[in-house]
DSSP file (Angstrom, degrees, kcal/mol; ACC not computed):
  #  RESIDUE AA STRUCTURE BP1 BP2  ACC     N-H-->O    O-->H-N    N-H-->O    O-->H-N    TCO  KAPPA ALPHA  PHI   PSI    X-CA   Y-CA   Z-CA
    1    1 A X              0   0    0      0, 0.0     0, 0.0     0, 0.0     0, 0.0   0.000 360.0 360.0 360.0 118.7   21.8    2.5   13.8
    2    2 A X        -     0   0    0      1,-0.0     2,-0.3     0, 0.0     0, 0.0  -0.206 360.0-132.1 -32.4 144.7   18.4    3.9   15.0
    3    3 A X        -     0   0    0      0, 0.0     2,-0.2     0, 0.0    -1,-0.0  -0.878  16.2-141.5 -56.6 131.8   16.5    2.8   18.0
    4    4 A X        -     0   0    0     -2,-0.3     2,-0.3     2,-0.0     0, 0.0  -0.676   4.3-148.4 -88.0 164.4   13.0    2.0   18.2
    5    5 A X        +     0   0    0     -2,-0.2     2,-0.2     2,-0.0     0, 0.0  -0.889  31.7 136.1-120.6 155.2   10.4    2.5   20.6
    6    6 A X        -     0   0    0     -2,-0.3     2,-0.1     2,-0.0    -2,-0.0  -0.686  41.1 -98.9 175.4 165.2    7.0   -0.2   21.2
    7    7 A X        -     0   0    0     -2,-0.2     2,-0.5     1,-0.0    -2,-0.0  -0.346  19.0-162.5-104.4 148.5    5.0   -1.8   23.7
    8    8 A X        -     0   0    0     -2,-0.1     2,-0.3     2,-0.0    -2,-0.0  -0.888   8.0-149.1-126.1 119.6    5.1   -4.7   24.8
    9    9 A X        +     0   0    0     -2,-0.5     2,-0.3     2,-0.0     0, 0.0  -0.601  26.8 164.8 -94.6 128.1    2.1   -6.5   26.8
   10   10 A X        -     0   0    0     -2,-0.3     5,-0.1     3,-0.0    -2,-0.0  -0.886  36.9-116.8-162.5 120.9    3.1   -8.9   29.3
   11   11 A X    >>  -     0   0    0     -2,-0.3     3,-1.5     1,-0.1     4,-1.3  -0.219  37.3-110.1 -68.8 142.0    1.3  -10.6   32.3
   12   12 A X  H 3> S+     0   0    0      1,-0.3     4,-2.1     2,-0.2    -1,-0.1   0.676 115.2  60.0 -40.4 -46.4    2.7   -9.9   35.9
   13   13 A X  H 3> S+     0   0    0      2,-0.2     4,-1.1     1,-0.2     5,-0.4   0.872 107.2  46.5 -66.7 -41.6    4.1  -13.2   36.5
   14   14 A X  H <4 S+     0   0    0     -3,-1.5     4,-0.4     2,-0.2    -2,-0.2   0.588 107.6  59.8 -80.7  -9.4    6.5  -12.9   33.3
   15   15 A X  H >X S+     0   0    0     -4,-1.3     3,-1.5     2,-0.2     4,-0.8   0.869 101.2  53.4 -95.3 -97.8    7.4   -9.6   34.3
   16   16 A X  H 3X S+     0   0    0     -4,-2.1     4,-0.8     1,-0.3    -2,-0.2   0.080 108.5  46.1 -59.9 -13.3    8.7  -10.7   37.3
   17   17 A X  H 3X S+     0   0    0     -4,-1.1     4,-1.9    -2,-0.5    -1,-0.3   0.652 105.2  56.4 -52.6 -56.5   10.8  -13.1   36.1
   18   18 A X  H <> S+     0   0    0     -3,-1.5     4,-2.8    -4,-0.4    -2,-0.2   0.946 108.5  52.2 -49.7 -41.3   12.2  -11.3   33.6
   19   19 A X  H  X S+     0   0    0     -4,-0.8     4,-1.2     2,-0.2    -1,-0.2   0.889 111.3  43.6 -62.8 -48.7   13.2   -8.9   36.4
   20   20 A X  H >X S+     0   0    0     -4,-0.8     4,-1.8     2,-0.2     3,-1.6   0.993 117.8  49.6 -57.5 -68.5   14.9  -11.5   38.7
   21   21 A X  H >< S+     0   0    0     -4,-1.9     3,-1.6     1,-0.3    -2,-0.2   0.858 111.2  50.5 -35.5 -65.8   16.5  -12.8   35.4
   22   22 A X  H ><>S+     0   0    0     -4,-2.8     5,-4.1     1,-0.4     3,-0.6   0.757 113.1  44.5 -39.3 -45.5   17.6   -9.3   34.5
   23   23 A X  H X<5S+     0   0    0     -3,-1.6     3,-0.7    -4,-1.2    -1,-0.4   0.609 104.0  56.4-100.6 -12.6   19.1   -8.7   37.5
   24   24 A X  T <<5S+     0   0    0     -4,-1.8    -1,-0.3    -3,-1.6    -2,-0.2  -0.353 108.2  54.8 -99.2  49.2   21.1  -11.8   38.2
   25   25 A X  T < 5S-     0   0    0     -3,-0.6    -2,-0.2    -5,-0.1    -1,-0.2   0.160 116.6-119.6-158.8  11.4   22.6  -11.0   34.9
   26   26 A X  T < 5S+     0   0    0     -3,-0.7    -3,-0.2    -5,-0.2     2,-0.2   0.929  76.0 126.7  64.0  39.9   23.5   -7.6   36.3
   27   27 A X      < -     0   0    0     -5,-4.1     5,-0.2    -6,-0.2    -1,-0.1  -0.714  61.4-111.0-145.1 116.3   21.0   -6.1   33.0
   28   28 A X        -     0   0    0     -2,-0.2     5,-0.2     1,-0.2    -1,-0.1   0.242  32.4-101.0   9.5 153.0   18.4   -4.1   32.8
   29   29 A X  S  > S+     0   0    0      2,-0.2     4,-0.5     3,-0.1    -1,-0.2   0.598 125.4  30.7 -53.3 -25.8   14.6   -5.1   31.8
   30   30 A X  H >> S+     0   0    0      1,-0.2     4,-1.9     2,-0.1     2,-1.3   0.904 117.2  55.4 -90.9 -59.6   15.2   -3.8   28.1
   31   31 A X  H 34 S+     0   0    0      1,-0.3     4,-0.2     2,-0.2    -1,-0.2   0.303 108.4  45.8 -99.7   5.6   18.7   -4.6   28.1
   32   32 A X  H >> S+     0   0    0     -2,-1.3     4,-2.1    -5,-0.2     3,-0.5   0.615 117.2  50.3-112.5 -53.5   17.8   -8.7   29.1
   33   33 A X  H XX S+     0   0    0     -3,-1.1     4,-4.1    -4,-0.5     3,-0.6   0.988 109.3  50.3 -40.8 -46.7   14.7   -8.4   25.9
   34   34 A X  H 3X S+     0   0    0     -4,-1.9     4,-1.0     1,-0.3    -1,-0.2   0.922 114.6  46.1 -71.4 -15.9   17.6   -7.0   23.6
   35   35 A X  H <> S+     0   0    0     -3,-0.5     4,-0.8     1,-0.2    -1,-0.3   0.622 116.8  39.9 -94.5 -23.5   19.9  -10.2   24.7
   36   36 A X  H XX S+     0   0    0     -4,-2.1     4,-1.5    -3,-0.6     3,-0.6   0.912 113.8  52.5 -97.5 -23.0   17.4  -12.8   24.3
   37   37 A X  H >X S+     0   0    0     -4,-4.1     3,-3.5    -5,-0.3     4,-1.1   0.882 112.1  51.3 -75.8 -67.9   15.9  -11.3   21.0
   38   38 A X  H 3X S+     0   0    0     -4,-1.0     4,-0.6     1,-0.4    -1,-0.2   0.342 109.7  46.9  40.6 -58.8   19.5  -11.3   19.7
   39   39 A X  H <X S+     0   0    0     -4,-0.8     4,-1.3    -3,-0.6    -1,-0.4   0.566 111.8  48.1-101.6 -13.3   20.3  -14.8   20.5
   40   40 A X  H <X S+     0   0    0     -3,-3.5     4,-4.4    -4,-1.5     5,-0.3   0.869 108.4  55.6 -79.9 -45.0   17.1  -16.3   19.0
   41   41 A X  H  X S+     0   0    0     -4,-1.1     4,-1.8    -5,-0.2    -3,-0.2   0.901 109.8  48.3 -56.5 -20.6   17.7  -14.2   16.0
   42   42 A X  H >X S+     0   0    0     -4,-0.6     3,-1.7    -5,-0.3     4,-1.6   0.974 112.6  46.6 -56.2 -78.8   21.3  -16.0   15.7
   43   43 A X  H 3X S+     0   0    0     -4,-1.3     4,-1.8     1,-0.2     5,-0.3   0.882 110.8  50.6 -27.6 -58.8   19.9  -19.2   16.2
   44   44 A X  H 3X S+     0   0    0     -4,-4.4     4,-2.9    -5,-0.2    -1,-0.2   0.844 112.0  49.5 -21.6 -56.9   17.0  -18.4   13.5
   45   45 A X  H <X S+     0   0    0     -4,-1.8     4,-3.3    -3,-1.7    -1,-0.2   0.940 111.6  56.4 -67.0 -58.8   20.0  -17.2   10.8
   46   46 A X  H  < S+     0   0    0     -4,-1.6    -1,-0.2     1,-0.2    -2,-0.2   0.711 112.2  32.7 -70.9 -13.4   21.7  -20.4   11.6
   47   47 A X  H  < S+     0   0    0     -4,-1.8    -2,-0.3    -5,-0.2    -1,-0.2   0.947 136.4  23.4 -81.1 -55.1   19.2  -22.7   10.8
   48   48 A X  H  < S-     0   0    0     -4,-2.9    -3,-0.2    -5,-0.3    -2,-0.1   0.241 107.5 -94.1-112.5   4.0   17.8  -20.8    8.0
   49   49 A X     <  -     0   0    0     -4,-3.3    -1,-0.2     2,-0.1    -2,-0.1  -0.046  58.9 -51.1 113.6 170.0   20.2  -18.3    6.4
   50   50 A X        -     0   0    0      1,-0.1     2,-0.3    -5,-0.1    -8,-0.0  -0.505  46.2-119.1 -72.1 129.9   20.7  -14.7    7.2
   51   51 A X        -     0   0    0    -10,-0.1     2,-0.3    -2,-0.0    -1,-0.1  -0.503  30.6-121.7 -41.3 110.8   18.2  -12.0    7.3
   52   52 A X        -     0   0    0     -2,-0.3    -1,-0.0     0, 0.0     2,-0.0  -0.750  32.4-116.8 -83.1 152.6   18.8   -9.3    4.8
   53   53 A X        -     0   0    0     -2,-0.3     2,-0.2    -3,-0.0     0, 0.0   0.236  40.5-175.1 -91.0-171.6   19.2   -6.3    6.8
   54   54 A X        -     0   0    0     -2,-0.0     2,-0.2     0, 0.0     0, 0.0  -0.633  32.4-112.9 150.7 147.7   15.9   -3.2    5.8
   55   55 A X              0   0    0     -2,-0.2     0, 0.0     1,-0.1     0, 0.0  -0.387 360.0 360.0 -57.5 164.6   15.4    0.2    7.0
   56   56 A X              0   0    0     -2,-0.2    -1,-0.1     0, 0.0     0, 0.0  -0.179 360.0 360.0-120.6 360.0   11.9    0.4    9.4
């Protein structure tokens, strides 16, 4: 599996939260993004069926 790269625009105050979060969960600033997008897409699949899977 590939990585991607892209920006993400995000106001100061939510960046600094994310940063306390990140770090009382001993992860990173991407690595707390890849966790939450991750668990919403679970949720998503279980209410509404799996995502078929695509190249980008």
């Amino acid at each position: 599996m590939s990585t991607k790269n892209f920006s993400l625009r995000i106001d100061d105050e939510l960046l600094f939260k994310l940063y306390i979060i990140a770090d009382n969960n001993n992860r990173s600033v991407n690595g707390q993004i890849l966790h939450l997008i991750k668990i919403y897409i679970s949720q998503y699949e279980k209410a509404n069926g799996t995502i078929k899977s695509c190249s980008i």
